[in-house]
N, C-alpha and C positions, 0 to 999 in steps of 0.2 A: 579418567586419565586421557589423554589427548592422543589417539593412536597415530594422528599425522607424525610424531617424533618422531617413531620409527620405521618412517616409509622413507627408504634409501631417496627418491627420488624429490622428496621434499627439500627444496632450496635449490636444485639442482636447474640449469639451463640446458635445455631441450633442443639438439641442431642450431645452436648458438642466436638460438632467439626465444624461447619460451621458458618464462622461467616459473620453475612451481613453488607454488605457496601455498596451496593444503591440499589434503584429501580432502572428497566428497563424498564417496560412493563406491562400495566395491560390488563387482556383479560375479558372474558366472565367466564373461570373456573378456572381461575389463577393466580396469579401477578408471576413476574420474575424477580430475584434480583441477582445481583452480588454478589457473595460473594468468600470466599476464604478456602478451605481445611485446617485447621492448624494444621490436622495430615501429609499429603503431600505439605504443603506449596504451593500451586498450585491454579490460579485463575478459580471459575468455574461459570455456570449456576445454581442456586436454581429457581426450579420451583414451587410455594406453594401453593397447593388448598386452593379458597375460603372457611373460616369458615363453609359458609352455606350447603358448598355439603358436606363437610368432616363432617357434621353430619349425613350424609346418609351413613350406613355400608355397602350398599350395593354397592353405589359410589364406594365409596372406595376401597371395595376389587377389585370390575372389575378395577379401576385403576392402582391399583397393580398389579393384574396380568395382564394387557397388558403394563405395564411399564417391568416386567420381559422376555415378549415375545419381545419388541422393544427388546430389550440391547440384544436380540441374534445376532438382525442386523448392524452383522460388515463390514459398507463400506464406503471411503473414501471422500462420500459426502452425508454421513444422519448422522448428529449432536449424539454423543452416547450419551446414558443414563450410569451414573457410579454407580449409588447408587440409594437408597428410602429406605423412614423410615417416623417415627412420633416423634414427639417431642409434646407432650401436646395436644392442639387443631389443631397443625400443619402436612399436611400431604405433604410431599415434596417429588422432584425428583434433584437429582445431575446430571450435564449433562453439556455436554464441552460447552466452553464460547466461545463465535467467536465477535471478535475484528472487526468492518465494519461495513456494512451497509443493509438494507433487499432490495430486489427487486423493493419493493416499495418506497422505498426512491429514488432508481436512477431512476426509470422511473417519479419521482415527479419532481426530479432537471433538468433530460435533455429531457423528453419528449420520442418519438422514439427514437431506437437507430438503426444501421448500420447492413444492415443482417449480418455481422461477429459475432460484438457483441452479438445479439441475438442468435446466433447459439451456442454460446460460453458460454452463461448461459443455453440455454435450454438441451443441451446434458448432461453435467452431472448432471442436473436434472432428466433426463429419465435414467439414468446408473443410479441413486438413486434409482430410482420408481422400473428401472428394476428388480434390485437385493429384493428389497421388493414383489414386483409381483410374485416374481419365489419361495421367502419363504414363500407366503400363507397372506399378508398383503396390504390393500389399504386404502390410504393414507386417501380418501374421504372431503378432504379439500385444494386440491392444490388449491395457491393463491399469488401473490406477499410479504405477508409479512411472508408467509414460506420458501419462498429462501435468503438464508443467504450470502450473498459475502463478504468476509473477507476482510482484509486490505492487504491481502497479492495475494489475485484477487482470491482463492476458493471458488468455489462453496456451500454450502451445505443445504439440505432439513430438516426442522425442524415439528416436530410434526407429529412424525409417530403413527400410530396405535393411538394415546390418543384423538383422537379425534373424534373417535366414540364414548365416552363417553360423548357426550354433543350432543347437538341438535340444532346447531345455529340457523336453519331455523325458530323455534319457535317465536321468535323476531321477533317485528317490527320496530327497530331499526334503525339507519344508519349504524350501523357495519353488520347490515345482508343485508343490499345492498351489501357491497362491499364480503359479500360472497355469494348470490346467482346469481353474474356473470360471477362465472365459474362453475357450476350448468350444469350436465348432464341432459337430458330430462329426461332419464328414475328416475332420481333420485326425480325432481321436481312429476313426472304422482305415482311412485310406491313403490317410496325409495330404490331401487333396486341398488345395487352399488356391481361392481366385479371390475375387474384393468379397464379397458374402461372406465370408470366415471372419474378417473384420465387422462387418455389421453384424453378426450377431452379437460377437466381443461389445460394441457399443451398448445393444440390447442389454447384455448384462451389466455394462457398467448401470445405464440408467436404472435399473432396478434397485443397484445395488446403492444408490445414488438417493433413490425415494425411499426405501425401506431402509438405510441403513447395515444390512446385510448380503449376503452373495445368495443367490435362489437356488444353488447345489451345494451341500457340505457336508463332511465326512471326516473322517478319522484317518484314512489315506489315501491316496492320489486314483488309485484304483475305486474309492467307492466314488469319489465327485464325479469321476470319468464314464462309471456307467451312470448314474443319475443324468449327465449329458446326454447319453446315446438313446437313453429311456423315459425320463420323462420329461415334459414338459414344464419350462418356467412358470411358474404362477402367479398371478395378476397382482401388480404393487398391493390391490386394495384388501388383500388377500391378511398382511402384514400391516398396512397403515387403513384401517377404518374410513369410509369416505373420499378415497382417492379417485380424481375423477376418472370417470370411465375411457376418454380418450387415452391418458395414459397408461392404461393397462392394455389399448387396444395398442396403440404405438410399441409398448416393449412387447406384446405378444409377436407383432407385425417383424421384428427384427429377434427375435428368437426362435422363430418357427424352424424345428427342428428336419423340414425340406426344405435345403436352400433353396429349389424352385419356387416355395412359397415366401421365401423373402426381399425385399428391395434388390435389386440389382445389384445397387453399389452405395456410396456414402452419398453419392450426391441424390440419389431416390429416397435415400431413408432420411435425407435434410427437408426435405420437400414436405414430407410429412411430418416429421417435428415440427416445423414451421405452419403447416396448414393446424395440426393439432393444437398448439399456443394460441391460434386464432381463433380456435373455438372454446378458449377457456376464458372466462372470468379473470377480474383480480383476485377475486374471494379464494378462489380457487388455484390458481396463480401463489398465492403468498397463505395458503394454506399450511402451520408449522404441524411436524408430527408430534405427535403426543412425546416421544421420547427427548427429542429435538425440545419442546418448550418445557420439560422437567429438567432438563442440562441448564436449562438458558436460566432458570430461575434458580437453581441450587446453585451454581455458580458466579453468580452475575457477581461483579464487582470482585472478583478474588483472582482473576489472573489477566492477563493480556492476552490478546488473540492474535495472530498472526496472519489471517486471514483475510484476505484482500473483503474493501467496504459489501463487495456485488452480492458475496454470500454471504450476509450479516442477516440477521432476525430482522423482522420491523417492528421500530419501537411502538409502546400502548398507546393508543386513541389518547389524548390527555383529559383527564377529569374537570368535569367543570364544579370548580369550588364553590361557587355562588349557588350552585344544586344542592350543596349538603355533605357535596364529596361523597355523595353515594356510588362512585364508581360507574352512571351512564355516559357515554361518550359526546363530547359537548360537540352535537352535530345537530344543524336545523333541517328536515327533511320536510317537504309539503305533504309526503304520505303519510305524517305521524298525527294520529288524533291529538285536537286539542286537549288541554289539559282541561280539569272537569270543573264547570262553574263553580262557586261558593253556593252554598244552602242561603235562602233565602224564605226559609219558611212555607207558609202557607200561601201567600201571596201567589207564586210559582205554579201553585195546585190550582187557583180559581180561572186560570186562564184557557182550561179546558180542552178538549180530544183536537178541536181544531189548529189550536195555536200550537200543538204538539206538532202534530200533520204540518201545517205550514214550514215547522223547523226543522224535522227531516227532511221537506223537499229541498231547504234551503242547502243544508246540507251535503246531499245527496247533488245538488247542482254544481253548490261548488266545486264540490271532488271532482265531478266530470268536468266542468272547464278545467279545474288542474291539471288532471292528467291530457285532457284535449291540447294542451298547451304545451306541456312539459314531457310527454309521451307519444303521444298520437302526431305529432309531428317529427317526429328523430327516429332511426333507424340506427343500426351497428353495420360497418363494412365487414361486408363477409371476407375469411381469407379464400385469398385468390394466390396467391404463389405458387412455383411450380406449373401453375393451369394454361391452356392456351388461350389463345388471347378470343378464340368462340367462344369456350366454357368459360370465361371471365365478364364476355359480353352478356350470358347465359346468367349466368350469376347474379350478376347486379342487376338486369333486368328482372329478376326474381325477387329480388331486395327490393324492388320500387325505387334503383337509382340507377341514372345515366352514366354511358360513357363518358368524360372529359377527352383530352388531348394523350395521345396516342404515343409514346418516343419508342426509340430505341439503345439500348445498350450493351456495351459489350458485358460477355459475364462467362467464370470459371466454371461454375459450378452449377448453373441453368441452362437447360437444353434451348438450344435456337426455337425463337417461334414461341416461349412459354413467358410466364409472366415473372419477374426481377425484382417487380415494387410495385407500390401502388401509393396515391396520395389522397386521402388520407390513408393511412394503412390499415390493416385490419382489426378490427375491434372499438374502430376511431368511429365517435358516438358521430352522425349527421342529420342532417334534414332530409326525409323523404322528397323523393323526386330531384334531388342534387346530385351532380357530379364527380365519377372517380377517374384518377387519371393512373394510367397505366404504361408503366416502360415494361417493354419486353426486349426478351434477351433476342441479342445479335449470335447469341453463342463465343466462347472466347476469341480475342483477338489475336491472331498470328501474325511474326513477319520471320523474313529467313534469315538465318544466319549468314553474316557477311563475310565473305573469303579475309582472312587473318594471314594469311603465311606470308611470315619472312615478316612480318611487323614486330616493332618494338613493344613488348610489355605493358606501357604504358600507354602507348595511341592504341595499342589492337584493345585496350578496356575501355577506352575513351569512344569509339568504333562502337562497340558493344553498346555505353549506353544510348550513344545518337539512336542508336537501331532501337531502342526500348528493350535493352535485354543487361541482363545481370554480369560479371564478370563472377565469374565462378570460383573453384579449385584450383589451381594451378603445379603442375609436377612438371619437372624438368628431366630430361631425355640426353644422352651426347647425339651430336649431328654432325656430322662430314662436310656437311655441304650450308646448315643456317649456320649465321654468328651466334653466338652466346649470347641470350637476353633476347632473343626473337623467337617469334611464335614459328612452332612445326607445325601444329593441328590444332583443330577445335575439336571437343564431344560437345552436341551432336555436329557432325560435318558439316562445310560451307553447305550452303545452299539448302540446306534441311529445315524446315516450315515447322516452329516452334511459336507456341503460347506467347505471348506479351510479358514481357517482366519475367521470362524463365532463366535459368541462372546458366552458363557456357561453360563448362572447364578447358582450362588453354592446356598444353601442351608447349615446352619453351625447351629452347634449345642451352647444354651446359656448353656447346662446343665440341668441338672435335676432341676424342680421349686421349689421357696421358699416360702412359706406359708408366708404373711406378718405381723408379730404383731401386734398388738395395741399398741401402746404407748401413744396415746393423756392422760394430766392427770397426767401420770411419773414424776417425776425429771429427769432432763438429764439423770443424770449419771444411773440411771436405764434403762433409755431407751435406753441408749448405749449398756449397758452389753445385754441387751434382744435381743438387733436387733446382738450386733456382736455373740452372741452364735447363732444364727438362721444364720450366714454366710456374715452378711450383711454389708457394710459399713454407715460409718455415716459422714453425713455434717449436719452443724448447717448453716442455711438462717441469712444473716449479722442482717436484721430487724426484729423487734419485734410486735406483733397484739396483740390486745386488745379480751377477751376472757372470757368465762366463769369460763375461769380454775386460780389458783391463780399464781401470776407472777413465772416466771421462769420456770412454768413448760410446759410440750407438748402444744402446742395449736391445732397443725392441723402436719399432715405427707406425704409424696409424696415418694413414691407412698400408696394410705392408708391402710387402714387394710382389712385384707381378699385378699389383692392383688396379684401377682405372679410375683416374681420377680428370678431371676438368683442368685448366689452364686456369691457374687463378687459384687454384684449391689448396686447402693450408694441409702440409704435413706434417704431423703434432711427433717429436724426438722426445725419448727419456734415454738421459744420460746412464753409465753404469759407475756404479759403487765399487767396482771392481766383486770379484766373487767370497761367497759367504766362507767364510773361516771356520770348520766345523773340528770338535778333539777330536782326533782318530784313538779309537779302543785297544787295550794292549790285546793280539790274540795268539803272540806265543806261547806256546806250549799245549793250545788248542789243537782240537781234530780239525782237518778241513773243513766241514761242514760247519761244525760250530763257527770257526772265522769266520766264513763266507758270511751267516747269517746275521753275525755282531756289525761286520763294515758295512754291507747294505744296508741295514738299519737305521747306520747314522748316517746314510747317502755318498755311499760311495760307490765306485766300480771297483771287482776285483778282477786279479791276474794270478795267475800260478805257475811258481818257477819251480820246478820240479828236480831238471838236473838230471843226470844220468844215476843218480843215488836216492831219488826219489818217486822215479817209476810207481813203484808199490808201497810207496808210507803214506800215510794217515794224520804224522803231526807238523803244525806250522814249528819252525826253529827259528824263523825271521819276517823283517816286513819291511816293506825301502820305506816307511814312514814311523820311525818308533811310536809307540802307544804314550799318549797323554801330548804329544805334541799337534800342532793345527794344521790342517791343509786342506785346500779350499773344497767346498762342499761337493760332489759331480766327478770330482776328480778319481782317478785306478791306483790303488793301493798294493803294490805286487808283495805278497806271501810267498816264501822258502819253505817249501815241503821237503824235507827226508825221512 
């Protein structure tokens, strides 16, 4: 059954621009809805806080503003925030929509995957982290269904910064199982969370990534939590048979249960993924695990995958048919012995010890010109990433290869002074005594933020890009003193020395505030001239409520009186129906009491007319509305007591 039907907000238009068109996702602080921009025509992510926190002001605003600190972080695999606003009871984030599938989906469908694959999700996961680590933010919720893999094989990190605004760990839940299994100790002993709490979370994703499984598991939340505090992760190879040793040294390297024993941040633990790749093989590279290649054969051919190409299997060697189709892989290799002459009889025997001897040397020569040729001449480029550009020089002169040409480059996630790339790159087969060339990092490139106030919306983002900088969030303010539509402030402030390409949120002015009328009571057409001479626009609500007031005129107003509203801003009028017609209950001959309880029941007010002759009785004799007749519902129904 399709449970979008029943989510009120589904079809609904969101601050009269967002319109929803499904659920996605409901969490612990949020649900997550498709929807679509229909002033940009563009499909995006609504993220909508639950009702119940969005009644805490205090929620709210810290949401807000670490929704406004995220959307500074522009980089090309943390999911952007575009917007946030409120619409009524609704307090939402706009934020790009990624087409695919979460991490947790594909480690559900195929189990383990191939150290390439893993590799290949987990780096620009840490190029994410990195670039957040280095602006002052941690993540403190890494997990498989915050890694986002698009349909087009991207990476990207969801739920940055917002998630210190909840507290998962509270639950006892099955959702907080599958989040206190990447639970850093110190987070579990002290709540202590700097960027290292996220690199360890990485650490286990990659485990969980190579084995198929999570390295702590239990029955409840309490048993995975000390297995965290207690023992240590155990080496992939532990789980998959033959897994290379680097990788077990890498996930140990970012599990180590003393965060002073672990990478620093995400861009130290990238360094090292990346130097560890360089020292793998393809063999070993596109090694499938045992469970991984019984999946892949038991199902082939019987469903569709949903899985971006990058972490697909690789397909078999093809058989060479002209062989016999015996299944060896049709590959010419100069290290394969020839294939063994035909018998020739006796002949073969009378040529004696010497002609034997002469054939071995032959042999025996050839092989070493081969490999002299095809070995002894080529070398593999060590990795050098991360390294300084001595230990790089150091390096290759160990390898028996030269420096080439020297650059430099800007770079997010490399320390000034260390190596970025290298050409050929590493593990790139060459000729000894050849040349590697090497860009190193400039360290990120900064420019300042350029004074905006008092500019129009659209030059202060235009501004923004000349400068190399993002046009961020934007929330709107009332101002006394900027026009409506122009910028008040920037986060981070003018003149504040930001990243290259990092994202600005504006600050715009609604105008000076509008004092909101009263109108309930009005006739329309009053209540129009009142609200347009006060600046205001007016919409009349299609449907009609039932009210105190007499038909036609105000019944209720939005935004209502006393409010503050902008120059320009539409004030939404429901007409009234005049008031509900409700029977009034016969209750003479009733006690007081019993009366009282019968007309409140059906919404009424009572009175009591007592008289100088009903002092001290007990029964109603009358009622100024006889029983079975209608009068409108709210209305005082006076009772004669004697």
């Amino acid at each position: 059954m399709d449970t979008t039907l029943q989510d009120p907000l589904v079809g609904q238009v969101l601050d009269g621009r967002y319109r929803v068109d499904a659920r996605i996702a409901v969490g612990g602080m949020a649900t997550v809805y498709r929807a679509v921009d229909t002033r940009l025509d563009r499909v995006l992510a609504l993220k909508v806080m639950h009702p119940s926190l969005a009644a805490d002001a205090s929620f709210v605003e810290r949401f807000i503003r670490e929704a406004k600190s995220v959307a500074r972080l522009a980089h090309p695999n943390v999911v952007q925030v575009f917007d946030q606003g409120t619409d009524g009871a609704y307090v939402y984030l706009a934020m790009e929509y990624i087409a695919g599938c979460t991490l947790r989906d594909v480690l559900r469908e195929r189990g383990a995957l191939q150290p390439r694959a893993a590799l290949d999700i987990l780096e620009p996961v840490l190029a994410a982290l990195g670039a957040a680590h280095r602006a002052g933010f941690v993540h403190r919720d890494m997990k498989p269904e915050n890694v986002l893999i698009g349909d087009d094989g991207r990476v990207k990190v969801a739920d940055f910064g917002l998630v210190r605004a909840v507290d998962s760990v509270t639950n006892t839940t099955g959702t907080v199982l599958g989040t206190v299994s990447y639970l850093a100790p110190e987070q579990i002993e002290n709540g202590t969370a700097d960027p290292r709490v996220d690199v360890y979370a990485c650490g286990i994703l990659l485990y969980e990534m190579l084995t198929g499984e999570k390295p702590h598991d239990g029955d409840s939340p309490a048993i995975v939590l000390y297995k965290h505090l207690h023992d240590d992760v155990p080496p992939p190879s532990a789980a998959v048979p033959g897994m290379a040793y680097e990788l077990d040294e890498l996930v140990a390297s970012a599990t180590a249960r003393s965060p002073q024993m672990r990478p620093h941040d995400a861009v130290a633990l990238l360094a090292q993924a990346r130097d560890a790749r360089g020292r793998l093989g393809d063999e070993q590279l596109d090694a499938v695990p045992p469970r991984a290649l019984a999946s892949e054969h038991d199902n082939a051919g019987d469903r569709t995958s949903v899985i971006p190409r990058a972490l697909t299997m690789p397909r078999p060697l093809p058989v060479d048919e002209e062989d016999g189709g015996a299944g060896s892989p049709h590959l010419t290799s100069r290290f394969q012995s020839p294939p063994p002459l035909p018998p020739r009889g006796r002949t073969a025997l009378r040529r004696g010890p010497m002609a034997i001897v002469v054939a071995v040397l032959l042999v025996l020569g050839l092989g070493a010109g081969v490999w002299y040729i095809n070995s002894g001449q080529f070398t593999k480029v060590p990795p050098l990433l991360a390294k300084t550009e001595k230990e790089a020089r150091d390096r290759l002169a160990d390898a028996g290869l030269d420096v080439g040409q020297v650059e430099e480059a800007y770079s997010d996630t490399v320390e000034r002074g260390k190596v970025v790339a290298t050409d050929p790159e590493a593990g790139a087969r060459i000729r000894s005594n050849d040349s590697v060339s090497l860009t190193v990092s400039k360290g990120p490139q900064t420019v300042r933020v350029p004074d905006l106030d008092g500019y129009p919306l659209d030059k202060a983002r235009s501004l923004l890009e000349d400068e190399g900088l993002k046009p961020g969030m934007s929330t709107r303010e009332f101002s006394e003193t900027v026009p409506a539509g122009s910028v008040i402030g920037t986060e981070p402030g003018k003149g504040t020395e930001v990243r290259a390409g990092s994202a600005v949120a504006l600050t715009v002015s609604k105008g000076a505030p509008v004092d909101v009328p009263d109108v309930t009571g009005d006739d329309l057409q009053d209540a129009r001239a009142e609200l347009e001479e006060a600046g205001l626009e007016v919409k009349v609500a299609t449907g009609r409520v039932n009210s105190g007031h007499d038909a036609g005129r105000v019944a209720r107003q939005d935004p209502g009186a006393g409010g503050r509203a902008a120059e320009g801003d539409t004030v939404t009028l429901t007409l009234s129906k005049g008031p509900e017609m409700v029977e009034v209950p016969d209750v003479v001959g009733d006690s007081v009491g019993e009366a009282r309880e019968k007309l409140e029941g059906a919404g009424f007010g009572v009175d009591e007319d007592r008289g100088l002759l009903g002092l001290f009785g007990d029964t109603v004799k009358g009622q100024s509305v006889d029983g079975g007749d209608s009068a409108p519902k709210g209305s005082t129904i006076t009772i004669e007591i004697r």
